[in-house]
MDAnalysis code that builds the backbone (N, CA, C; Angstrom):
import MDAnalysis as mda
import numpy as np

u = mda.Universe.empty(276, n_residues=92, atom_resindex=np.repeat(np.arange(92), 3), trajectory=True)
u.add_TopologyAttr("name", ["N", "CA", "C"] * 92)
u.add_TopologyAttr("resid", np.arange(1, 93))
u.add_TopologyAttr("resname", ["UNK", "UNK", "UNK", "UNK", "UNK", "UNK", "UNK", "UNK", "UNK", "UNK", "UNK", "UNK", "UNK", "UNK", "UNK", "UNK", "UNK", "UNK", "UNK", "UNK", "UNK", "UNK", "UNK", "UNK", "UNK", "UNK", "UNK", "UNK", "UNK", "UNK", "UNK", "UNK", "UNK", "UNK", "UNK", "UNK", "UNK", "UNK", "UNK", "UNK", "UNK", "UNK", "UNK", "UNK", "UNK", "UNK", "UNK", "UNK", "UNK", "UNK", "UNK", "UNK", "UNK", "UNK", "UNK", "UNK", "UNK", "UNK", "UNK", "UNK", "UNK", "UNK", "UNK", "UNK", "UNK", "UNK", "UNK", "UNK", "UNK", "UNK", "UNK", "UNK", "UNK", "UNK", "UNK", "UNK", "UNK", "UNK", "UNK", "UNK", "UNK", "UNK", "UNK", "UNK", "UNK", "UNK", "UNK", "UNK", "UNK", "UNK", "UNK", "UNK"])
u.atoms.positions = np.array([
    [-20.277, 9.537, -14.422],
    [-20.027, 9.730, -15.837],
    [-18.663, 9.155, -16.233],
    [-17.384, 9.484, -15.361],
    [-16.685, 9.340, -15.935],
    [-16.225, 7.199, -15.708],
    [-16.761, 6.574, -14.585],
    [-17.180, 5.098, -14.347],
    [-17.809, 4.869, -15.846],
    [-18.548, 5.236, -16.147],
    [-19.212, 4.902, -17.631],
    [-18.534, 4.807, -18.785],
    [-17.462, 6.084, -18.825],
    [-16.640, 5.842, -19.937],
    [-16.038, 5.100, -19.948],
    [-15.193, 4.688, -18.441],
    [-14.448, 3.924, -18.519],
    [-14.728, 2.631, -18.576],
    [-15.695, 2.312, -18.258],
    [-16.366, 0.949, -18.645],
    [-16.694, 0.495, -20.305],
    [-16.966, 1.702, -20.672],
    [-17.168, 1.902, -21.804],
    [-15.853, 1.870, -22.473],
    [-14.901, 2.486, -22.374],
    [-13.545, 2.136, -22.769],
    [-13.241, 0.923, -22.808],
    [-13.160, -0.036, -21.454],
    [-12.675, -1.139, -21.326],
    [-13.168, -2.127, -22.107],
    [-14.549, -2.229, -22.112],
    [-15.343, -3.500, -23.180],
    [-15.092, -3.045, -23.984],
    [-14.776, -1.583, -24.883],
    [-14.222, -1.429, -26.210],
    [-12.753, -2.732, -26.247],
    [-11.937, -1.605, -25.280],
    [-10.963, -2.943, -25.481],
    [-10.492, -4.430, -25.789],
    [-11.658, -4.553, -24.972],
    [-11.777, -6.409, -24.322],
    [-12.359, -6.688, -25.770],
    [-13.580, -6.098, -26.446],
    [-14.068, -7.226, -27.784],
    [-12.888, -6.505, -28.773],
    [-12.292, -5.446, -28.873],
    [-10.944, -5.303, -29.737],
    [-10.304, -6.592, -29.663],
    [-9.827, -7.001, -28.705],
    [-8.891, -7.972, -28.282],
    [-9.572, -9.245, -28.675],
    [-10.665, -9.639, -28.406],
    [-11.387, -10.917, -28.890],
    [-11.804, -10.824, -30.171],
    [-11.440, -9.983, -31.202],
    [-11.641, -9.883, -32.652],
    [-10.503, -10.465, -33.125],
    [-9.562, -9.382, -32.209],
    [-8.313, -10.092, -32.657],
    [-7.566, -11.826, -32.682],
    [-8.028, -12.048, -31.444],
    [-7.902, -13.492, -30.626],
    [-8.477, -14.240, -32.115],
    [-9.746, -13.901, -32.390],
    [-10.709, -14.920, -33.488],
    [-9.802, -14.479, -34.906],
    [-9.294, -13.407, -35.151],
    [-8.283, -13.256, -36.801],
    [-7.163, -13.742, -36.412],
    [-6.294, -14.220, -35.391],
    [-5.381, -14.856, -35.308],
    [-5.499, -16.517, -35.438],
    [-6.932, -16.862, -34.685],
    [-7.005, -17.944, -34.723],
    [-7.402, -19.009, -35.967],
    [-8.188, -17.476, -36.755],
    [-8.513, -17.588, -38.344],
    [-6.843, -17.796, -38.953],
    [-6.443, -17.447, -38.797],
    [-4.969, -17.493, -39.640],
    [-4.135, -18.718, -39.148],
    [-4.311, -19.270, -38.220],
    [-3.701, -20.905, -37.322],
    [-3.908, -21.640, -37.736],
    [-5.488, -21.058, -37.971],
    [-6.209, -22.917, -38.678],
    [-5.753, -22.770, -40.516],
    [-5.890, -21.580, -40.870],
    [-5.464, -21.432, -42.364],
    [-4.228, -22.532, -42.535],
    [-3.419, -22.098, -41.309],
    [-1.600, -22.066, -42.072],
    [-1.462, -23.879, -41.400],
    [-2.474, -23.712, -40.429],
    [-2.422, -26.048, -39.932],
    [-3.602, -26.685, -41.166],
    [-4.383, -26.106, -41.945],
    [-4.914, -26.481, -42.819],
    [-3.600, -26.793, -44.015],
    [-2.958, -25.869, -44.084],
    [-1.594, -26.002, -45.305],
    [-0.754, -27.528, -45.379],
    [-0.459, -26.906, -44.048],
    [0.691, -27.871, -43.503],
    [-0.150, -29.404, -43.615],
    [-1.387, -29.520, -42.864],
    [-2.019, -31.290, -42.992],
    [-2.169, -31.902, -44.248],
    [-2.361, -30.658, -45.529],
    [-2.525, -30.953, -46.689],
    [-1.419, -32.215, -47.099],
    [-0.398, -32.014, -46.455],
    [0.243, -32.874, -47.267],
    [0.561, -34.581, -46.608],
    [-0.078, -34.423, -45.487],
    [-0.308, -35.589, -44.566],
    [-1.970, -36.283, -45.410],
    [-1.461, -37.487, -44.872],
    [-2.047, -38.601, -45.847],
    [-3.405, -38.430, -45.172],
    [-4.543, -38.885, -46.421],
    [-5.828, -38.338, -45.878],
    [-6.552, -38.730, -44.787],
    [-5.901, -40.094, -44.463],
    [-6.567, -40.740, -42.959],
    [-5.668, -40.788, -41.843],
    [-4.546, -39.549, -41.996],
    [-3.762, -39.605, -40.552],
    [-4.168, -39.427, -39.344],
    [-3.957, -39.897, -38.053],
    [-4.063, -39.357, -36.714],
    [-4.048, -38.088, -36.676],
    [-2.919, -37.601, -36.914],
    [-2.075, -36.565, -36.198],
    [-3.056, -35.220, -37.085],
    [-3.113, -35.354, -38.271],
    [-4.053, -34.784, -39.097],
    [-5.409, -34.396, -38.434],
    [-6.083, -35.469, -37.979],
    [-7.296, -35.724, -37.297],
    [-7.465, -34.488, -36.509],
    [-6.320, -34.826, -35.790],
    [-6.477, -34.715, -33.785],
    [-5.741, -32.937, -34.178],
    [-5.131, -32.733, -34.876],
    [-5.138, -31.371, -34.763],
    [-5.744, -30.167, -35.503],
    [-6.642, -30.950, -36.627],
    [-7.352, -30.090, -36.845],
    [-8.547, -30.286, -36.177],
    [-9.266, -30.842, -35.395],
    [-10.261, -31.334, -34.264],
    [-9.906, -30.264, -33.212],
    [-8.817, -30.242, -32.652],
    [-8.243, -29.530, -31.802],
    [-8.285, -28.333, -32.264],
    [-7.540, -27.592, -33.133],
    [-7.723, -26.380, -34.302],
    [-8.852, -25.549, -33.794],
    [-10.049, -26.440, -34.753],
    [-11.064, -26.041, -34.563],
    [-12.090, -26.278, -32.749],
    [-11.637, -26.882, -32.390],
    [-12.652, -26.649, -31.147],
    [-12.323, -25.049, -30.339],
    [-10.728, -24.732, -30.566],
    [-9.778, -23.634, -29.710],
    [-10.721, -22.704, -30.654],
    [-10.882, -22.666, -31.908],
    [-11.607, -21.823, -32.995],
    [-12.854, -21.342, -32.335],
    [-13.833, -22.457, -32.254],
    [-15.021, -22.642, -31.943],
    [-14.615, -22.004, -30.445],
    [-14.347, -22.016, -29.322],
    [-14.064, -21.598, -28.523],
    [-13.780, -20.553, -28.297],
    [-13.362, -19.696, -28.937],
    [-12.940, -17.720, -29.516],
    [-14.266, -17.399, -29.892],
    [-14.846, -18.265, -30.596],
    [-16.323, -17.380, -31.100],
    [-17.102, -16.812, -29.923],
    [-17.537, -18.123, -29.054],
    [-18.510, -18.083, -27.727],
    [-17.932, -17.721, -27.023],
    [-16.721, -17.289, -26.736],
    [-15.958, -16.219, -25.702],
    [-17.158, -14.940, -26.213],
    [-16.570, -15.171, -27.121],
    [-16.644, -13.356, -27.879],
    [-18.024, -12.598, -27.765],
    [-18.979, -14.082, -28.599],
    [-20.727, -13.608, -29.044],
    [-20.708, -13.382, -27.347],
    [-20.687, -14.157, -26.700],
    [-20.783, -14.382, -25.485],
    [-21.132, -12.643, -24.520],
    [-19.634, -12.316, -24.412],
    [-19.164, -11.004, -24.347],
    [-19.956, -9.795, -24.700],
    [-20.093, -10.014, -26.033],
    [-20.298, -9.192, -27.087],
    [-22.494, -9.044, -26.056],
    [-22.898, -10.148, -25.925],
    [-24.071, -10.160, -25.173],
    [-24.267, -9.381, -24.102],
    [-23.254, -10.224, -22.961],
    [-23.104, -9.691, -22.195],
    [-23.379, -8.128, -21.830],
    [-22.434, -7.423, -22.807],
    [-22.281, -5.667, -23.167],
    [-23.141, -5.749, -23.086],
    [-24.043, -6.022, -24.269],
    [-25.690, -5.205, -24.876],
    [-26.958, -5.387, -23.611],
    [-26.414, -6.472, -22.982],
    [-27.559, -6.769, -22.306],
    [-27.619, -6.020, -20.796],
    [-25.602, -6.115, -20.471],
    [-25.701, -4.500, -19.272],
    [-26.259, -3.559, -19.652],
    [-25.936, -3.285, -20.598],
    [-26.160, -1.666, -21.330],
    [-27.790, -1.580, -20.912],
    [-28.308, -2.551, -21.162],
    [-30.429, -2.414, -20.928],
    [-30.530, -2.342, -20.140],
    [-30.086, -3.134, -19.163],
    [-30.535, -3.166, -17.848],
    [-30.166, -2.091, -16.709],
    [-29.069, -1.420, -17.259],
    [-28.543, -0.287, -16.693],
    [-29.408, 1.281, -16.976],
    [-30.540, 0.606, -18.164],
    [-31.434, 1.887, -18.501],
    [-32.057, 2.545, -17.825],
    [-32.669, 3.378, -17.744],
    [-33.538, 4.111, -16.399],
    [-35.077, 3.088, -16.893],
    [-35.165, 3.432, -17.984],
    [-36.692, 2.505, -18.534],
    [-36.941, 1.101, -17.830],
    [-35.990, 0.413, -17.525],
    [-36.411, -0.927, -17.184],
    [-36.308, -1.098, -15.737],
    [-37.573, -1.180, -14.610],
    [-37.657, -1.315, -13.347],
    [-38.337, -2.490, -13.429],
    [-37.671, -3.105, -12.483],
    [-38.145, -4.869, -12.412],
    [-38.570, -4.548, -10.852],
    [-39.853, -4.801, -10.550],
    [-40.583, -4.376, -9.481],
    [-42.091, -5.591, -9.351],
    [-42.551, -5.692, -8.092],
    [-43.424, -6.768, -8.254],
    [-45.032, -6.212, -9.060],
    [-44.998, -5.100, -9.066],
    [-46.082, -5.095, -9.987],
    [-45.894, -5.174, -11.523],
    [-46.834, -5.850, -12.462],
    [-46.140, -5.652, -13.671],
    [-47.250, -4.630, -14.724],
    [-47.874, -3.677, -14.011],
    [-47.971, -2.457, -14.706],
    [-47.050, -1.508, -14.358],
    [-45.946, -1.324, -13.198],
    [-45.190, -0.469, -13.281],
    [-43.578, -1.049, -13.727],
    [-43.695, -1.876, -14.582],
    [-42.180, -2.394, -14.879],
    [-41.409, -1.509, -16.327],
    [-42.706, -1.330, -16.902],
    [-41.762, -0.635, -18.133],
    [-42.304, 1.027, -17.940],
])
């Protein structure tokens, strides 16, 4: 029981922390969106860091959904209901 909570505690933590990771990273690209504004519309440097920006962006999400799977999908398989056994009238 108490392995459970604490597991249960910890992935609380961990997607706390990857919410956060993704509203920080929301606020990076906001404030490098500001700043490129005033760089000319076909710059490099413009390019390559909001390309960059967003892939680190894109990259926080699929950590996260990822994660966020992960959980739901221990959580089932850890059920008493689901026995994966070679017959498949006694699996569910």
């Amino acid at each position: 029981m108490f392995q459970l909570l604490g597991a249960a505690s910890a992935s609380g933590y961990i997607i706390t922390a990857l919410f956060l990771l993704v509203a920080i990273g929301r606020l990076a690209r906001n404030a490098l969106h500001k700043l490129t504004a005033r760089l000319p519309k076909r710059s490099a440097l413009k390019h390559h860091a909001t390309a960059s920006l967003s892939l680190v962006f894109f990259c926080l999400l699929v950590i996260r959904v990822c994660f966020v799977a992960t959980v739901i999908i221990d959580s089932t398989i850890r059920d008493d209901h689901v026995k994966v056994s070679g017959d498949p009238e006694r699996q569910f």
